[in-house]
C-alpha positions in Angstrom: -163.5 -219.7 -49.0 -163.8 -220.3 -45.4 -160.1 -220.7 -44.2 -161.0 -221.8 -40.5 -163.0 -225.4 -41.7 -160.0 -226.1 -43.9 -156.7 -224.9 -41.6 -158.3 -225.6 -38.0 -155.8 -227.9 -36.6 -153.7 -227.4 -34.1 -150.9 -228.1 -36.0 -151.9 -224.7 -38.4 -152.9 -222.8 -35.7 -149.4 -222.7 -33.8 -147.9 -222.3 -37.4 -149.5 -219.0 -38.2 -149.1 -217.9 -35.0 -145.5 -218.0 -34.7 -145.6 -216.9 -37.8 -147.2 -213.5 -36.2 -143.5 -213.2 -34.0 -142.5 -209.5 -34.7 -140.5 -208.9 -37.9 -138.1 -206.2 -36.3 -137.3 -209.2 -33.9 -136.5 -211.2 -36.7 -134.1 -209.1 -38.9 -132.3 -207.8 -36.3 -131.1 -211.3 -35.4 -130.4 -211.8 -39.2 -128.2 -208.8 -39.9 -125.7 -210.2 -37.3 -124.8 -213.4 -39.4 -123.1 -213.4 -42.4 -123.8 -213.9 -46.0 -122.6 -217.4 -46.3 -124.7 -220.1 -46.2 -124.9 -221.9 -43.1 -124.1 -225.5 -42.5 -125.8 -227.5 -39.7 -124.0 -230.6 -38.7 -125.9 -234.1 -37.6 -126.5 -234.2 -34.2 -127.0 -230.3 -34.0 -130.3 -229.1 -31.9 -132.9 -226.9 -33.1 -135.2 -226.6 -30.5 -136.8 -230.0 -30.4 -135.4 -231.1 -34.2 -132.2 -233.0 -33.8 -130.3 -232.7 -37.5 -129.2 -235.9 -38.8 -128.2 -235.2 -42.5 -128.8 -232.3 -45.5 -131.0 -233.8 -48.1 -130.8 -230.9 -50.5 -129.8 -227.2 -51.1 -130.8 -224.9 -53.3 -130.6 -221.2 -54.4 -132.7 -220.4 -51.7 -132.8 -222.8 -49.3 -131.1 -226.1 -47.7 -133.0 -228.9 -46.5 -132.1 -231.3 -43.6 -133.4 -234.4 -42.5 -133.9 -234.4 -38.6 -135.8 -236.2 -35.9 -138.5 -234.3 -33.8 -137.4 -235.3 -29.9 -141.1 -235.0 -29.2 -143.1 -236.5 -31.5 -140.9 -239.1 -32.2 -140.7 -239.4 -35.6 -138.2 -238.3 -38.8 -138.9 -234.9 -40.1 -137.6 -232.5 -43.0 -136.5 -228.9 -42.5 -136.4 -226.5 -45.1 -133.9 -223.3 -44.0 -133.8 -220.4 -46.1 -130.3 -219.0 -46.4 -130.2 -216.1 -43.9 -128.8 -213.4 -46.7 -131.9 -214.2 -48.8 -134.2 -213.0 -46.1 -135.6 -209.6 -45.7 -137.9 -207.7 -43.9 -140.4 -207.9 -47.6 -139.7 -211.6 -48.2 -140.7 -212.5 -44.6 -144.1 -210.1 -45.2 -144.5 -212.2 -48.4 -144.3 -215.5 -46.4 -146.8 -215.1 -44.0 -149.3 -214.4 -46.1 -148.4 -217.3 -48.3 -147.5 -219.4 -45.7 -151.3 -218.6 -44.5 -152.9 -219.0 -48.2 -151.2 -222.3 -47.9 -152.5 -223.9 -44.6 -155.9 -223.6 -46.3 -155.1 -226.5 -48.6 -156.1 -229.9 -47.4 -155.6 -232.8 -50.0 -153.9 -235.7 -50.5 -151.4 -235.2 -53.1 -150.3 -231.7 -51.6 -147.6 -232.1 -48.7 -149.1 -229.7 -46.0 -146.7 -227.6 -44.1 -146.4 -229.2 -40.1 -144.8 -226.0 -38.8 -143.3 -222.7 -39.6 -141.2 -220.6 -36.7 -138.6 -219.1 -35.9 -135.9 -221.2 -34.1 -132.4 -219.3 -32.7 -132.9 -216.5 -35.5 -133.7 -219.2 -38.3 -136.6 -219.3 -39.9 -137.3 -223.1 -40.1 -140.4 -224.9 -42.3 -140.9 -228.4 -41.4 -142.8 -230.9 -43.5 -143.4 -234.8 -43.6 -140.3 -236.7 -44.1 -140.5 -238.7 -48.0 -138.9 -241.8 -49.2 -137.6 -239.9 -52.3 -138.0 -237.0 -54.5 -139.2 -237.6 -58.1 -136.1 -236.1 -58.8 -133.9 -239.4 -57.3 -136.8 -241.5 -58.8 -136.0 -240.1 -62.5 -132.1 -241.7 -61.8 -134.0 -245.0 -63.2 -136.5 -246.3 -66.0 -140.5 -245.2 -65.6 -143.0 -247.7 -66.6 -145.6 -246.1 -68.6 -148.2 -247.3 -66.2 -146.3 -245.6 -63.6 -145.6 -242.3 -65.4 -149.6 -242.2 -65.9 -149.8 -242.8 -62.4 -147.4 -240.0 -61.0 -148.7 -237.4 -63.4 -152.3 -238.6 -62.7 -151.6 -237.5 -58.7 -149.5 -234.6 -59.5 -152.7 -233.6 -61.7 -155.2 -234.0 -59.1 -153.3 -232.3 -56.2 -152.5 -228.9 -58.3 -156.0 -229.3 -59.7 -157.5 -228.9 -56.4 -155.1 -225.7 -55.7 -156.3 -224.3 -59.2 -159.7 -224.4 -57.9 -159.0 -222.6 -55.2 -157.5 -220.0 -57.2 -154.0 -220.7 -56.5 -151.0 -221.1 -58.5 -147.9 -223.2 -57.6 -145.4 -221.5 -59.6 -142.4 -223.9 -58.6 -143.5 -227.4 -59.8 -140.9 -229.7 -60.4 -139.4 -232.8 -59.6 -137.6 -231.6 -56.1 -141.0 -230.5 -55.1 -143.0 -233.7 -56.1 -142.1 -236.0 -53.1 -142.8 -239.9 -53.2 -144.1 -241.5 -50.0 -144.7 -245.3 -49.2 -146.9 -247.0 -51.5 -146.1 -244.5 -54.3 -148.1 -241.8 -53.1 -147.0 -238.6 -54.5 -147.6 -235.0 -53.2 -146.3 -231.4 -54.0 -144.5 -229.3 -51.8 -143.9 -225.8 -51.3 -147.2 -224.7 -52.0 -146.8 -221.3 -50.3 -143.1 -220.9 -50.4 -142.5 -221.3 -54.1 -143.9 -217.4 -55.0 -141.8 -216.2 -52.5 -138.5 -218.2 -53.6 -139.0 -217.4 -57.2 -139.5 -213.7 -56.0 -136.2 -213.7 -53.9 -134.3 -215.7 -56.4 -135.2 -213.7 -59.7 -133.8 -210.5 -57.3 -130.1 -212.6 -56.3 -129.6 -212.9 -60.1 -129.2 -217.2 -59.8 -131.2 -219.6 -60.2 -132.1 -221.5 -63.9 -135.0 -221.7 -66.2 -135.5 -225.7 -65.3 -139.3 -226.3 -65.3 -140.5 -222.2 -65.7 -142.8 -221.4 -68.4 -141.6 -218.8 -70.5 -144.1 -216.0 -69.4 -143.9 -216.8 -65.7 -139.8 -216.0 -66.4 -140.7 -212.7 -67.5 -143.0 -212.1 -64.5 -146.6 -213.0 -65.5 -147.4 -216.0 -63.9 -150.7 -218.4 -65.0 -152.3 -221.2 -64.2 -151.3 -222.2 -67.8 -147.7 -221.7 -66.6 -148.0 -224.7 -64.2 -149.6 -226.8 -67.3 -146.9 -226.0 -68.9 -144.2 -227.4 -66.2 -145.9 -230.5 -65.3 -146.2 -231.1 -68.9 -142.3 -230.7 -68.7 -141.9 -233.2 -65.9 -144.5 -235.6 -67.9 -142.3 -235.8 -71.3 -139.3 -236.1 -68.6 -140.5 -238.9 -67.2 -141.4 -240.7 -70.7 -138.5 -239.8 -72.6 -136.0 -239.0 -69.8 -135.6 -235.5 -71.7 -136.3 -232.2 -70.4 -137.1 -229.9 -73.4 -135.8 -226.2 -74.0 -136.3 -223.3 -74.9 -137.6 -222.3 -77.6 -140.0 -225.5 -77.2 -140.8 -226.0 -80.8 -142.0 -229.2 -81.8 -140.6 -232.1 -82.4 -138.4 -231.7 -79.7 -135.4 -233.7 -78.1 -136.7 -237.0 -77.2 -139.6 -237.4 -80.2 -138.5 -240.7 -81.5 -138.4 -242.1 -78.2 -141.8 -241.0 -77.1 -144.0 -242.2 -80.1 -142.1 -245.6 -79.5 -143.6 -245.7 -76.0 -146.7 -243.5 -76.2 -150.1 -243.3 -77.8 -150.5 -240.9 -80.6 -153.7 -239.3 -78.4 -151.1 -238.9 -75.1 -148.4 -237.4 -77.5 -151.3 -235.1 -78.6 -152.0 -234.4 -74.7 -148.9 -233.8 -74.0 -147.7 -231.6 -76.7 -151.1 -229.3 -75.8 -149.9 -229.0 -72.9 -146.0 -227.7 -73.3 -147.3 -225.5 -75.8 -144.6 -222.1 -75.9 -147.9 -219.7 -75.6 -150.2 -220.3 -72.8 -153.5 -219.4 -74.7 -152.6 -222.8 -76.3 -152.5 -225.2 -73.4 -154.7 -226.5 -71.3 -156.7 -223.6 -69.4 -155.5 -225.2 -65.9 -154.9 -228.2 -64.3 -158.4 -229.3 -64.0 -158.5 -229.2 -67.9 -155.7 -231.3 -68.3 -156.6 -233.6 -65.9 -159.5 -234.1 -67.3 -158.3 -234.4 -70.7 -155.5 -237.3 -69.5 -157.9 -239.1 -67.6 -160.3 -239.7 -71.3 -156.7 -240.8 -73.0 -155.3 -242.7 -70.3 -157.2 -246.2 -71.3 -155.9 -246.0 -74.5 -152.7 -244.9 -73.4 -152.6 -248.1 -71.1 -153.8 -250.3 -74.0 -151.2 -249.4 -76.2 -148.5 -250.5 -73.9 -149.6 -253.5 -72.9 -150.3 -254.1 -77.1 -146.3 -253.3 -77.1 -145.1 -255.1 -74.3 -147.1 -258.0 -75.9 -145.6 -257.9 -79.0 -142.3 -257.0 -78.1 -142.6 -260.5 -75.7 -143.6 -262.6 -78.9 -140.5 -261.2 -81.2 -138.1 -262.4 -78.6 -139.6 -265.6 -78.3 -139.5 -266.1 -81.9 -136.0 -265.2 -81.7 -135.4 -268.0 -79.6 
């Protein structure tokens, strides 16, 4: 794959070269801050990046909203906690952080800028509306379940066929922009956080398949967590370990699904990966033959659920 017709803008090109700032530079700056994580307040500079609010924070990192001075316009800023970072993790990073520039699509969220800003390491992206995370806090049509898992489908699709694995899909990575466009971020980062992670000792099983939390990650394992974040969004159930079928939230999807998506969507949450879907490709492929029948069967119930209440009246 050539990575210069994919990752030639300008915007890549000064990412992976302050990427290239010396590592000694680096973690000698880190080891004289403390193992705490750090809090930036609104209205605190980073170079051009004025903070105006955390969004999130996780295990690994905290991210912020802020407004680039330059360019004018609202970003988000993923900081990794400083006692997290070491001189491997940052090795790890820039070659993932590379691997990642080479992805061009519209449902992945591409990286604007990775550097090193007063000893921080600091990863910009696009500022969202929403996570599918906040989005979950209410209802999902089934038309607009099909819809998110179609994009989140296509977008790890086109990573699987570039022989990359996400590792890290779930909801806090799927980020809704205006017109309900969806797109995945992290795409890079997520090896490198589940590395550093697994080695703290926190962090929780969420959306992991099982033999990606033993080390051995597929690209059956991110079948199997967008398969989790499907059956999330349908039922408003995540299922657990040990996965066995029927699982919690059964009754409510065969009320809102058709038998052939149930079928889909068991294949792909499958506890062993040789029984899923090969990759995302194959499931996408697969949803895309149920998904008229899948749409027909809820406009049948919506239809039939309208005429019992006016018969009621």
């Amino acid at each position: 794959m050539d990575v210069h017709t994919v990752g030639n803008s300008l915007i890549h090109a000064r990412m992976i070269i302050l990427m290239d700032m010396p590592l000694s530079t680096w973690v000698e700056r880190r080891f004289h801050q403390n193992r705490t994580h750090l809090v930036f307040k609104a209205n605190q500079r980073l170079d051009k990046y004025r903070i105006e609010r955390k969004i999130a924070e996780g295990g690994f990192a905290a991210v912020y909203q802020a407004f680039d001075t330059l360019e004018g316009v609202r970003v988000a800023l993923k900081i990794p906690h400083p006692h997290l970072v070491n001189r491997h993790v940052l090795d790890v990073f820039r070659r993932e952080v590379r691997l990642a520039a080479t992805l061009d699509h519209p449902n992945i969220l591409p990286l604007k800028n990775a550097s090193f800003i007063d000893g921080h390491l600091v990863v910009v992206f696009a500022l969202g509306e929403k996570t599918l995370a906040d989005r979950l806090r209410s209802r999902l049509a089934l038309e607009t379940v099909l819809d998110y898992t179609e994009q989140m489908l296509e977008g790890v699709a086109y990573a699987h066929d570039h022989w990359i694995v996400h590792c890290d899909i779930k909801p806090e990575n799927l980020i809704l922009f205006p017109d309900n466009r969806l797109r995945l971020t992290d795409f890079g980062i997520a090896r490198v956080v589940l590395k550093t992670i697994k080695a703290s000792g926190s962090g929780t099983v969420g959306y992991i398949a099982p033999e990606q939390a033993v080390g051995r990650p597929l690209f059956q394992s991110d079948v199997f967590s967008m398969g989790l974040i499907t059956y999330r969004m349908l039922t408003g159930c995540l299922p657990e370990w040990p996965y066995r079928w029927p699982t919690a939230g059964i009754e409510r999807l065969r009320r809102k699904a058709h038998p052939d998506l149930i079928q889909w969507l068991r294949k792909a949450i499958e506890p062993h990966p040789r029984d899923r879907f090969g990759d995302a490709r194959q499931m996408l492929n697969a949803l895309q033959r149920v998904k008229p029948r899948a749409l027909r069967f809820a406009r049948a119930r919506r239809a039939a659920a309208s005429h019992t209440r006016r018969l009621r009246a």
